[in-house]
VEXVEX-335558 format. One record per atom (N, C-alpha, C): residue in one letter; atom name; z, y, x. Coordinates in steps of 0.2 Angstrom, whole numbers. Layout:
BEGIN
<drendren><r>A</r><a>CA</a><c3>Z</c3><c2>Y</c2><c1>X</c1></drendren>
...
***
This chain:
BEGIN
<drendren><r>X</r><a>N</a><c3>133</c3><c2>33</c2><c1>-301</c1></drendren>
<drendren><r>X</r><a>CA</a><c3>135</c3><c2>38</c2><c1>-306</c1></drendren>
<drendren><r>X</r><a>C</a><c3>134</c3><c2>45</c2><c1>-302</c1></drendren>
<drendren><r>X</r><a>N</a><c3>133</c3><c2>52</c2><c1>-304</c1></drendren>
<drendren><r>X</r><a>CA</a><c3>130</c3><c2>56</c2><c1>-301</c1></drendren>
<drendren><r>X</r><a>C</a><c3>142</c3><c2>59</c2><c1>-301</c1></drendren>
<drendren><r>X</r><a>N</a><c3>138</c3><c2>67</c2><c1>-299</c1></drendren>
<drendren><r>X</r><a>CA</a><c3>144</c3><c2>68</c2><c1>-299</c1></drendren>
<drendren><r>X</r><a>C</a><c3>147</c3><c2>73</c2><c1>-306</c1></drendren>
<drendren><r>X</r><a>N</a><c3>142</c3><c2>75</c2><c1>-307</c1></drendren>
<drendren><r>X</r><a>CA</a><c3>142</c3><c2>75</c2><c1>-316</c1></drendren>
<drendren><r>X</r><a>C</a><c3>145</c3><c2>71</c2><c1>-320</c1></drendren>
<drendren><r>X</r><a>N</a><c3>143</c3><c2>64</c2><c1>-318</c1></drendren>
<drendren><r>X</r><a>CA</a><c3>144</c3><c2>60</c2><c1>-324</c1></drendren>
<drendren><r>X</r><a>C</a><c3>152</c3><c2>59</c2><c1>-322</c1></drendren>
<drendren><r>X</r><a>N</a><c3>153</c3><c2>57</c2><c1>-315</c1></drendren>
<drendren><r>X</r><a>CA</a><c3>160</c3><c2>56</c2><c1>-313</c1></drendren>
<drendren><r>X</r><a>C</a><c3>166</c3><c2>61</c2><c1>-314</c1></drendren>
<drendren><r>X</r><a>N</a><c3>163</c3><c2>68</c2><c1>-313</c1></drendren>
<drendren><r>X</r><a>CA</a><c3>169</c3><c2>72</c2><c1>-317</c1></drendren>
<drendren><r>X</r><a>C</a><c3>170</c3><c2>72</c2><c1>-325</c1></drendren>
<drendren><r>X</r><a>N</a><c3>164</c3><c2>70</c2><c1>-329</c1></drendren>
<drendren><r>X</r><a>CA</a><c3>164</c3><c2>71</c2><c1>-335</c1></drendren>
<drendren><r>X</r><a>C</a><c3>169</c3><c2>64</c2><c1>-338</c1></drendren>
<drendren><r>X</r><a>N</a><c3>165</c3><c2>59</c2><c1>-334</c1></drendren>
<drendren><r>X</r><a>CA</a><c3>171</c3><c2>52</c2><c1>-336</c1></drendren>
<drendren><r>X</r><a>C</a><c3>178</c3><c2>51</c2><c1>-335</c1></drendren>
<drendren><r>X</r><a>N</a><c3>179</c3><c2>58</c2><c1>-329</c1></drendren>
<drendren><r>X</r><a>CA</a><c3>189</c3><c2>58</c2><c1>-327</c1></drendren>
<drendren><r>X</r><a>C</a><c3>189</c3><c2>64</c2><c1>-333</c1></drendren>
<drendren><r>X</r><a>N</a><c3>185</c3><c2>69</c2><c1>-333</c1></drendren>
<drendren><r>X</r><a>CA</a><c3>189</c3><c2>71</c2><c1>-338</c1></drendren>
<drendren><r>X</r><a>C</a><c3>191</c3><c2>69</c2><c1>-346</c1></drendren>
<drendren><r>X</r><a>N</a><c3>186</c3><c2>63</c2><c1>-350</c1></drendren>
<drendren><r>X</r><a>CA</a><c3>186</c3><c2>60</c2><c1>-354</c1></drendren>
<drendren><r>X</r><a>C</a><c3>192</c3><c2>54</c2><c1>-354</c1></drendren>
<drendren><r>X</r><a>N</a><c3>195</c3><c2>53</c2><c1>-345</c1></drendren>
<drendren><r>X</r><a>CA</a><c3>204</c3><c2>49</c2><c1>-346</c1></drendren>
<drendren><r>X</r><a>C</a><c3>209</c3><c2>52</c2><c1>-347</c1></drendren>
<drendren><r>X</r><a>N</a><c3>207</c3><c2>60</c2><c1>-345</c1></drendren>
<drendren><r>X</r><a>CA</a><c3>213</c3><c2>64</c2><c1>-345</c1></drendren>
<drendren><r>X</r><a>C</a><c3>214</c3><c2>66</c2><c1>-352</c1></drendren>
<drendren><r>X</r><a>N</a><c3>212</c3><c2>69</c2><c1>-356</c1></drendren>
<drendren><r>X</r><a>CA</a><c3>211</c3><c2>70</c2><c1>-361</c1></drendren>
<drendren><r>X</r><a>C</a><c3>205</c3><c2>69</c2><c1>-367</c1></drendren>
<drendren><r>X</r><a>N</a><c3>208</c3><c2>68</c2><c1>-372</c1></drendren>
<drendren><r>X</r><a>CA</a><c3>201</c3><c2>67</c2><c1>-376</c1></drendren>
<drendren><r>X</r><a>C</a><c3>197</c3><c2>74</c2><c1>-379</c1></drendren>
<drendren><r>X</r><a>N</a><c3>191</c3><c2>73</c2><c1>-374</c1></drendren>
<drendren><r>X</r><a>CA</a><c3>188</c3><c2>79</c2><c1>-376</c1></drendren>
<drendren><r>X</r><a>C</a><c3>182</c3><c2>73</c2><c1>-373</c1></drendren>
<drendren><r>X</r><a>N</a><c3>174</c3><c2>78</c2><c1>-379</c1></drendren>
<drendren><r>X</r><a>CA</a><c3>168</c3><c2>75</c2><c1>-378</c1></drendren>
<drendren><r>X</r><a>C</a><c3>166</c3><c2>79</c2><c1>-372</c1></drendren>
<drendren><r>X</r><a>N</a><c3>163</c3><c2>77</c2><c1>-367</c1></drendren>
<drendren><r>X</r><a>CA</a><c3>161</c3><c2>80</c2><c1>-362</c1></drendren>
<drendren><r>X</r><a>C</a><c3>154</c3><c2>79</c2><c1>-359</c1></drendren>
<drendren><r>X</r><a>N</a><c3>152</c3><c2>73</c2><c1>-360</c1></drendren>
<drendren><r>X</r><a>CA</a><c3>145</c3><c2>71</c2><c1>-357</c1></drendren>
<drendren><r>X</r><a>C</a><c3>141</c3><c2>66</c2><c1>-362</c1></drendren>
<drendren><r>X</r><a>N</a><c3>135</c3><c2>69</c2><c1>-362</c1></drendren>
<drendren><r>X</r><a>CA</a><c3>129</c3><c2>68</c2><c1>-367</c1></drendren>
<drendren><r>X</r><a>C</a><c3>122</c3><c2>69</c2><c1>-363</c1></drendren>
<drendren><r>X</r><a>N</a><c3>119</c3><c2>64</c2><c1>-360</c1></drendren>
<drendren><r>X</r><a>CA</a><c3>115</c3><c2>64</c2><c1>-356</c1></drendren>
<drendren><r>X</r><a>C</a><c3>107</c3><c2>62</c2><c1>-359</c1></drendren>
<drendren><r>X</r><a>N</a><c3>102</c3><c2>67</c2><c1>-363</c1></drendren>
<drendren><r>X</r><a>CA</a><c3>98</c3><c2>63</c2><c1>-366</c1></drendren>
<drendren><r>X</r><a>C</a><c3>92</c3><c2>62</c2><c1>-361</c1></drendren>
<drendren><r>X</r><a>N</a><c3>89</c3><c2>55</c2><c1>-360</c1></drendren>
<drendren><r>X</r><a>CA</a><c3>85</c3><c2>53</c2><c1>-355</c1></drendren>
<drendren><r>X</r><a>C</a><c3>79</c3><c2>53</c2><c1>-361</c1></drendren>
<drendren><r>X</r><a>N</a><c3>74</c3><c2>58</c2><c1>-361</c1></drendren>
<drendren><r>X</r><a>CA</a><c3>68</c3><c2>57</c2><c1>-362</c1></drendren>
<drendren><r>X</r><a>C</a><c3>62</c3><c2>53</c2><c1>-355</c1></drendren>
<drendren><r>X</r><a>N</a><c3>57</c3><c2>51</c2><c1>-359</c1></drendren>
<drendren><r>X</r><a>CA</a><c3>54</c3><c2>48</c2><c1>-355</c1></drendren>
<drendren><r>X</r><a>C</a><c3>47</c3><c2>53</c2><c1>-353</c1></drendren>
<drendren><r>X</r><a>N</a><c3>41</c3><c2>52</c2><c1>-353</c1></drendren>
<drendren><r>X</r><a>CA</a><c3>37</c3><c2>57</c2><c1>-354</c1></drendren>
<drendren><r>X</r><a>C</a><c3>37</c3><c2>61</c2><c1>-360</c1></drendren>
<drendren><r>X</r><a>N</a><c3>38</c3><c2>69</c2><c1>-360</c1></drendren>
<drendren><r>X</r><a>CA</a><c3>35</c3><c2>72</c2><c1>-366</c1></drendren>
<drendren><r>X</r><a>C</a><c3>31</c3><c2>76</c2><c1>-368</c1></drendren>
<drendren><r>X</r><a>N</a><c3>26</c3><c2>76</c2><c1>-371</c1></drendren>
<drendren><r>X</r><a>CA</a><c3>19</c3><c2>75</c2><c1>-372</c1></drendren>
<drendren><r>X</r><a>C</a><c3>24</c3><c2>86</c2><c1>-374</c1></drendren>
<drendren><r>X</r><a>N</a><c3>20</c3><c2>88</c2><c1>-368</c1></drendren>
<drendren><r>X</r><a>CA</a><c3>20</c3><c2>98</c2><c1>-366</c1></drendren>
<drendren><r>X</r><a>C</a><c3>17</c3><c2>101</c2><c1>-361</c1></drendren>
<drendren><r>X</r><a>N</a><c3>16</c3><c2>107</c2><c1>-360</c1></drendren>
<drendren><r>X</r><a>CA</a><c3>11</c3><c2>110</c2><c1>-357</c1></drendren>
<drendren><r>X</r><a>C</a><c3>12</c3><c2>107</c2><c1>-349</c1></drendren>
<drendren><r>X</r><a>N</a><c3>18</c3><c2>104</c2><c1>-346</c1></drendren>
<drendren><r>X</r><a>CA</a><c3>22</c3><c2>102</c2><c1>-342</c1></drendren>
<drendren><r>X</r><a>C</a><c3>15</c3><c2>97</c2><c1>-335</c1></drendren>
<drendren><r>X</r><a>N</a><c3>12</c3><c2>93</c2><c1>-341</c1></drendren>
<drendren><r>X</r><a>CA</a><c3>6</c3><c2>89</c2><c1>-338</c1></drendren>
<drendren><r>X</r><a>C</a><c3>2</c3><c2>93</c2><c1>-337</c1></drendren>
<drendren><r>X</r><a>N</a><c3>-2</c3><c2>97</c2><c1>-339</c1></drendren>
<drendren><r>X</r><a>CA</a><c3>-6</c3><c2>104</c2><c1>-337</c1></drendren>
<drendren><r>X</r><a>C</a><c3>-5</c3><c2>105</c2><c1>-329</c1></drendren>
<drendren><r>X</r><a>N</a><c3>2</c3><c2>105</c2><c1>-327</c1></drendren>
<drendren><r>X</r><a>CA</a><c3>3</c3><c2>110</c2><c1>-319</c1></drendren>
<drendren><r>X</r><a>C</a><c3>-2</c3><c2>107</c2><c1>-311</c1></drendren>
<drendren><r>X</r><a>N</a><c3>-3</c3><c2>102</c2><c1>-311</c1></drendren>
<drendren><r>X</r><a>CA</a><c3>-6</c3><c2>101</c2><c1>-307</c1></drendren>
<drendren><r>X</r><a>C</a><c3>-14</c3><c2>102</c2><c1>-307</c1></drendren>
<drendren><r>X</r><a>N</a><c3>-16</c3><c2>105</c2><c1>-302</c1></drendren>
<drendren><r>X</r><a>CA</a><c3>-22</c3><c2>105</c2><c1>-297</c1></drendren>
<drendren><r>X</r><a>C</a><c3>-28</c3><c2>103</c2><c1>-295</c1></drendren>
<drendren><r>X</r><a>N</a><c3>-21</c3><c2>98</c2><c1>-291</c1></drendren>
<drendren><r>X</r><a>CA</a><c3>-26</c3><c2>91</c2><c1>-287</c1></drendren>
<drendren><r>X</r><a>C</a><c3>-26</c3><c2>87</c2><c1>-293</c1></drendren>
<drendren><r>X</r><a>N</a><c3>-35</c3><c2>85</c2><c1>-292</c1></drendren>
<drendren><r>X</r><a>CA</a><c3>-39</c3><c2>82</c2><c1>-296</c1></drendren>
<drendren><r>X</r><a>C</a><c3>-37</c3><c2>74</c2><c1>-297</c1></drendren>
<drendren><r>X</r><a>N</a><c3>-34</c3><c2>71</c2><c1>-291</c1></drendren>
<drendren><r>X</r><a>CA</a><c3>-31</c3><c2>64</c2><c1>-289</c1></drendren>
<drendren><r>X</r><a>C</a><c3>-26</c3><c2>65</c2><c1>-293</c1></drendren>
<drendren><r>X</r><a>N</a><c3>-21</c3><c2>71</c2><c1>-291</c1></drendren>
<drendren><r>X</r><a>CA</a><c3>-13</c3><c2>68</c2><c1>-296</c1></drendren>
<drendren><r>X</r><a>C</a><c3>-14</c3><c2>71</c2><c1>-304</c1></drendren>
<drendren><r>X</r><a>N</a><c3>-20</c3><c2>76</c2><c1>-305</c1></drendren>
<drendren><r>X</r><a>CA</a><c3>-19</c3><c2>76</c2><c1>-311</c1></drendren>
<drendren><r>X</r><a>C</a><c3>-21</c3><c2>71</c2><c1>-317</c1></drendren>
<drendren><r>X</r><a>N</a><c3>-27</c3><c2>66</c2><c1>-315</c1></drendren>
<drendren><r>X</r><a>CA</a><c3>-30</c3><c2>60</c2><c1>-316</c1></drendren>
<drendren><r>X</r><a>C</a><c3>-22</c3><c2>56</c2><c1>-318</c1></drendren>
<drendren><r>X</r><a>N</a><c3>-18</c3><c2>54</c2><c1>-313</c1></drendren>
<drendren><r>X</r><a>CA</a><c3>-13</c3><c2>51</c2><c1>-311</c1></drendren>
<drendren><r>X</r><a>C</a><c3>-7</c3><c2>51</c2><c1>-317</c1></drendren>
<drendren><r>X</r><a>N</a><c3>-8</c3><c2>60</c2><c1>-319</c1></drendren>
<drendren><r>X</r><a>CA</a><c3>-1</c3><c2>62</c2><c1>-323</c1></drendren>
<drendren><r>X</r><a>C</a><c3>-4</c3><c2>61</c2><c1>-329</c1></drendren>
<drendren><r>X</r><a>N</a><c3>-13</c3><c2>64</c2><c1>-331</c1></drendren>
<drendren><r>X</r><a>CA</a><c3>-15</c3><c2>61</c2><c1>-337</c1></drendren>
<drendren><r>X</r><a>C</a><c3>-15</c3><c2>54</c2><c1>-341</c1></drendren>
<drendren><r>X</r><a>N</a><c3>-15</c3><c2>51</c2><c1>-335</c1></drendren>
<drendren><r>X</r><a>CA</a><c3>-14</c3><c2>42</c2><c1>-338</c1></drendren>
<drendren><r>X</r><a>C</a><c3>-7</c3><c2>41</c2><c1>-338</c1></drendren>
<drendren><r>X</r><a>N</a><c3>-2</c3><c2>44</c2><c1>-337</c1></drendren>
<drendren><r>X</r><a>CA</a><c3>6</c3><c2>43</c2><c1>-338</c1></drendren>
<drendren><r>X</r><a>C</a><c3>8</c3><c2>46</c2><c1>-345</c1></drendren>
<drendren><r>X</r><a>N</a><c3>6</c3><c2>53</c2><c1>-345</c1></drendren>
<drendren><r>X</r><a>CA</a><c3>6</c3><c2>55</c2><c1>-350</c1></drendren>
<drendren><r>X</r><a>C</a><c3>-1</c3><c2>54</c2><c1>-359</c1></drendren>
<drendren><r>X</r><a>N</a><c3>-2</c3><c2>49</c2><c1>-357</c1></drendren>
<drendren><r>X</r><a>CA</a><c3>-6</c3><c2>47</c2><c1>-365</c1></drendren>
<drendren><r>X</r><a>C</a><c3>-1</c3><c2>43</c2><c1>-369</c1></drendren>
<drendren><r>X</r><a>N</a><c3>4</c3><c2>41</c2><c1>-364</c1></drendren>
<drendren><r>X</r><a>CA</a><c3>10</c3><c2>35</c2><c1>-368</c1></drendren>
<drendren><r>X</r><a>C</a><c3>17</c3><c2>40</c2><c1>-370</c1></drendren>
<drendren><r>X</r><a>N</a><c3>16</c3><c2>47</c2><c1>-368</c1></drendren>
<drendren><r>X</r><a>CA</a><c3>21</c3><c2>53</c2><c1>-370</c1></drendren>
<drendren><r>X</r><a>C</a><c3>25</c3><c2>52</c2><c1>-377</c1></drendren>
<drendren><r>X</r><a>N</a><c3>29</c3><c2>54</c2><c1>-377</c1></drendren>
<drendren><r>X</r><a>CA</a><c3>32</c3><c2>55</c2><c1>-383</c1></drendren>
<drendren><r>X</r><a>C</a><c3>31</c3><c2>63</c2><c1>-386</c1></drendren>
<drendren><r>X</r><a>N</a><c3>31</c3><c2>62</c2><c1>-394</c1></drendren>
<drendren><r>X</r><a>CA</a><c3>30</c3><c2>69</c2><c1>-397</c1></drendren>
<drendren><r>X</r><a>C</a><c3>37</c3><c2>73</c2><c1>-394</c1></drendren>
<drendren><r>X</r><a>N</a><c3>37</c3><c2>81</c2><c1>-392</c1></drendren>
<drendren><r>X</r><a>CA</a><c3>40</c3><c2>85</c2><c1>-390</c1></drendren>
<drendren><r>X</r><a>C</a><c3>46</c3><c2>83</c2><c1>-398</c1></drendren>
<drendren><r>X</r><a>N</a><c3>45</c3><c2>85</c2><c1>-402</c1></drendren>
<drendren><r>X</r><a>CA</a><c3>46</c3><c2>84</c2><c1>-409</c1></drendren>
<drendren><r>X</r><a>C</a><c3>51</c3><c2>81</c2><c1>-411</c1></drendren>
<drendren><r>X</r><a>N</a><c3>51</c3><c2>74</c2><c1>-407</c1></drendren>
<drendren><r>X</r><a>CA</a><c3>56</c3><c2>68</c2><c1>-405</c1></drendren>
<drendren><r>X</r><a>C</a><c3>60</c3><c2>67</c2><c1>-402</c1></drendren>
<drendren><r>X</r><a>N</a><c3>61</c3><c2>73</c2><c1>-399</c1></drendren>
<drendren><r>X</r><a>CA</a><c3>68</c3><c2>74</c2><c1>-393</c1></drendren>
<drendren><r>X</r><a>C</a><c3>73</c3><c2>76</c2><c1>-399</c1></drendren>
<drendren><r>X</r><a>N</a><c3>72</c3><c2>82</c2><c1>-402</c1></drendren>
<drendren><r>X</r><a>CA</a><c3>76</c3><c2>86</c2><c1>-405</c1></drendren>
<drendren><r>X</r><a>C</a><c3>81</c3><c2>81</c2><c1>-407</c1></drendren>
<drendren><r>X</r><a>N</a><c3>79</c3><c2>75</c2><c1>-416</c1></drendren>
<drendren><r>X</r><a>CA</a><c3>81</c3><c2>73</c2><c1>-419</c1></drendren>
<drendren><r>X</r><a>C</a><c3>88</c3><c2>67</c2><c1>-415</c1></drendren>
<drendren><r>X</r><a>N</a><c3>83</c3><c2>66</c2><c1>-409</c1></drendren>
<drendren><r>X</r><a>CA</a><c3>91</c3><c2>62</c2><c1>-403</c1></drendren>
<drendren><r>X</r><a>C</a><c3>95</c3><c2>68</c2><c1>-403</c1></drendren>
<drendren><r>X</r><a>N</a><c3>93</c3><c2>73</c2><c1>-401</c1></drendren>
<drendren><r>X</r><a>CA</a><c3>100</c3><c2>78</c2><c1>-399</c1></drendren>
<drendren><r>X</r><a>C</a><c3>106</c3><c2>78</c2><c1>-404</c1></drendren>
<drendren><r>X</r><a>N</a><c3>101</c3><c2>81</c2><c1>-411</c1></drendren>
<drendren><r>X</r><a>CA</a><c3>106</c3><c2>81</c2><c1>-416</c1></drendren>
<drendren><r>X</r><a>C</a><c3>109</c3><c2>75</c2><c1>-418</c1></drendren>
<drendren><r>X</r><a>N</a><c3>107</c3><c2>71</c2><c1>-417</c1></drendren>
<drendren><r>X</r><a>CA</a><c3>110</c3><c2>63</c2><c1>-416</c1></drendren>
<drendren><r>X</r><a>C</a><c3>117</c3><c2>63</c2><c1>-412</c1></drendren>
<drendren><r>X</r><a>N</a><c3>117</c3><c2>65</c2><c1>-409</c1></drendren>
<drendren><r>X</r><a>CA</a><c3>122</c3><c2>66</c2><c1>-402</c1></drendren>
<drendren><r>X</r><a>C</a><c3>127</c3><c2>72</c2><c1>-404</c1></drendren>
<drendren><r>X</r><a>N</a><c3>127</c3><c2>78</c2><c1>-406</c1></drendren>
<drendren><r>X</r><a>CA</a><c3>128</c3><c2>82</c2><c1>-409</c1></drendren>
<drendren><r>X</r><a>C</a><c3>135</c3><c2>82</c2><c1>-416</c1></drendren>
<drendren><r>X</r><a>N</a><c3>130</c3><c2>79</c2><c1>-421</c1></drendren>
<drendren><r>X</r><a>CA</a><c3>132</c3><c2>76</c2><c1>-426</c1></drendren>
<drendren><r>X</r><a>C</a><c3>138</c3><c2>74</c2><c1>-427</c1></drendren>
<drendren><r>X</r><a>N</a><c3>139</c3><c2>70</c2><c1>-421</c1></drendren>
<drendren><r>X</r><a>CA</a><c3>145</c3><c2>65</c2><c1>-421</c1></drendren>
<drendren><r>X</r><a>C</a><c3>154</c3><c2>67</c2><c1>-423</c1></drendren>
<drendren><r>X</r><a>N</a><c3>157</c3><c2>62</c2><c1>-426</c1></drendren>
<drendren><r>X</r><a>CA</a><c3>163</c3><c2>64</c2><c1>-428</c1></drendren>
<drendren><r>X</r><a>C</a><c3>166</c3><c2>69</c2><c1>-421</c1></drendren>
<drendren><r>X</r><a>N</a><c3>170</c3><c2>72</c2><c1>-420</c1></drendren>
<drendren><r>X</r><a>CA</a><c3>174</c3><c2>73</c2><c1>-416</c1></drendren>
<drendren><r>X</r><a>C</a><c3>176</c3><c2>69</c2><c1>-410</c1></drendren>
<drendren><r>X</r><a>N</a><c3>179</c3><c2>65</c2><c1>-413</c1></drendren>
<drendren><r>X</r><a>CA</a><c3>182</c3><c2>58</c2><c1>-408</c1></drendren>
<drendren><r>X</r><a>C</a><c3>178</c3><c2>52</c2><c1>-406</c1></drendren>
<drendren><r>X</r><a>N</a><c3>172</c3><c2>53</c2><c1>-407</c1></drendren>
<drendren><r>X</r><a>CA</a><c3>167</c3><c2>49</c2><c1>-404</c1></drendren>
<drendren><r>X</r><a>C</a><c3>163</c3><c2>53</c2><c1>-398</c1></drendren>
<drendren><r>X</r><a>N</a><c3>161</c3><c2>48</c2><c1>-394</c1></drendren>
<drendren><r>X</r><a>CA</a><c3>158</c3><c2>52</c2><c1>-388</c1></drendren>
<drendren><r>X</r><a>C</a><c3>150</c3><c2>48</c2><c1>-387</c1></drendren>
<drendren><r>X</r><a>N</a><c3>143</c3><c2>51</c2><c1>-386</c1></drendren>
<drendren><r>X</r><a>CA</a><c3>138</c3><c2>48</c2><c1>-386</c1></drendren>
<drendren><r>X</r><a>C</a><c3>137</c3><c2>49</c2><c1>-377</c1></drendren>
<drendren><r>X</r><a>N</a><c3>138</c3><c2>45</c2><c1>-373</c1></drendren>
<drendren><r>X</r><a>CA</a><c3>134</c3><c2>45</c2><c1>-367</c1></drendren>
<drendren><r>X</r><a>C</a><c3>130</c3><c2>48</c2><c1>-365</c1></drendren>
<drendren><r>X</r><a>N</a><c3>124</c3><c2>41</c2><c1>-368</c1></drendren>
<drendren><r>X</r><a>CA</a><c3>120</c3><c2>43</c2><c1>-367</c1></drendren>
<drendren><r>X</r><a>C</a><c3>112</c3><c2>39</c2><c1>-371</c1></drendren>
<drendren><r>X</r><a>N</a><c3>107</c3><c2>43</c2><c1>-371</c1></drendren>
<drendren><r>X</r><a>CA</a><c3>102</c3><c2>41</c2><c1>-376</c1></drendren>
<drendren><r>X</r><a>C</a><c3>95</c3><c2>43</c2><c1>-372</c1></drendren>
<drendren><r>X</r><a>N</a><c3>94</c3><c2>37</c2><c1>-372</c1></drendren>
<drendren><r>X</r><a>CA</a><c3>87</c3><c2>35</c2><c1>-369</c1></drendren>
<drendren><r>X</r><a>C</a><c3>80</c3><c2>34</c2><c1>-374</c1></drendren>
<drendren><r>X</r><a>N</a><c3>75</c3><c2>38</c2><c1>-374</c1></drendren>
<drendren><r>X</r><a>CA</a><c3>69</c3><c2>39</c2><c1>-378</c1></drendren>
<drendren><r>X</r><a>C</a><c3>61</c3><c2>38</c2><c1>-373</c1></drendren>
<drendren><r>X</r><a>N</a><c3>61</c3><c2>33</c2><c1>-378</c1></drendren>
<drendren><r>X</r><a>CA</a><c3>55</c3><c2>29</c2><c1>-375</c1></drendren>
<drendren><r>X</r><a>C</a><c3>47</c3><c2>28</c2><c1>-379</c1></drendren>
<drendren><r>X</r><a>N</a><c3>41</c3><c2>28</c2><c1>-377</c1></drendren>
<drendren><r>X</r><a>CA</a><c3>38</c3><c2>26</c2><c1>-384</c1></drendren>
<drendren><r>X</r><a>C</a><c3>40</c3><c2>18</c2><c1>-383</c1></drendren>
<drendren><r>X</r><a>N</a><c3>37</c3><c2>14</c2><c1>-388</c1></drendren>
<drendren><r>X</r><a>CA</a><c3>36</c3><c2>7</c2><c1>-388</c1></drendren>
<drendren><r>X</r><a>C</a><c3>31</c3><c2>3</c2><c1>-386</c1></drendren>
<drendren><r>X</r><a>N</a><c3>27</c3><c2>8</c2><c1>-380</c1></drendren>
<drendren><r>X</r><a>CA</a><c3>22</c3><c2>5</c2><c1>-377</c1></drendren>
<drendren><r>X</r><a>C</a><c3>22</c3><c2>5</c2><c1>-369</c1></drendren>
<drendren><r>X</r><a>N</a><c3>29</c3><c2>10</c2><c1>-367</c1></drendren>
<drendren><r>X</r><a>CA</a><c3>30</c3><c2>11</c2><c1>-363</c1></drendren>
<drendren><r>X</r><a>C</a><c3>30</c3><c2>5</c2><c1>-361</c1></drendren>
<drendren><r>X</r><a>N</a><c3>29</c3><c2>5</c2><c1>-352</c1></drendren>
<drendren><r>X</r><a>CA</a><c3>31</c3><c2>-2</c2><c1>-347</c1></drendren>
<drendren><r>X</r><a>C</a><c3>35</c3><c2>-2</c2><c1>-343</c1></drendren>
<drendren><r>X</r><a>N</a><c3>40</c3><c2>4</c2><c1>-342</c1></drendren>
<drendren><r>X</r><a>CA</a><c3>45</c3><c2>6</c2><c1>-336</c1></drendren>
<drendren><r>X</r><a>C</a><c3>50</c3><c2>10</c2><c1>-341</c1></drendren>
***
């Protein structure tokens, strides 16, 4: 557990408050693949990224997380495609 997540979980004993909401996207399909150079790692992050997720598809988790009553707390949310291998 990072140390983020461990102050947000003592703060969540002390009192009830939402405090941590972690959304773990997996590759998302944005200019972000572009940045390399080397023709080796760009090959590399182009075949990582064909199994991306639409940028699109983050939102609707956030507001998923968001949304929630008051007194519920979301973690944490992991988005993956369904083809993904890792």
């Amino acid at each position: 557990m990072s140390w983020l997540g461990a102050t947000s979980e003592g703060l969540r004993h002390e009192r009830p408050v939402r405090s941590d909401t972690s959304i773990k996207p997996s590759a998302v399909d944005r200019e972000l693949k572009l940045g390399s150079s080397d023709e080796a790692s760009k090959t590399v992050v182009n075949q990582f990224y064909e199994q991306a997720i639409p940028a699109d598809s983050v939102a609707p988790a956030i507001f998923f997380a968001i949304k929630q009553a008051a007194d519920v707390g979301i973690n944490e949310i992991w988005l993956r495609t369904l083809t993904q291998e890792f």
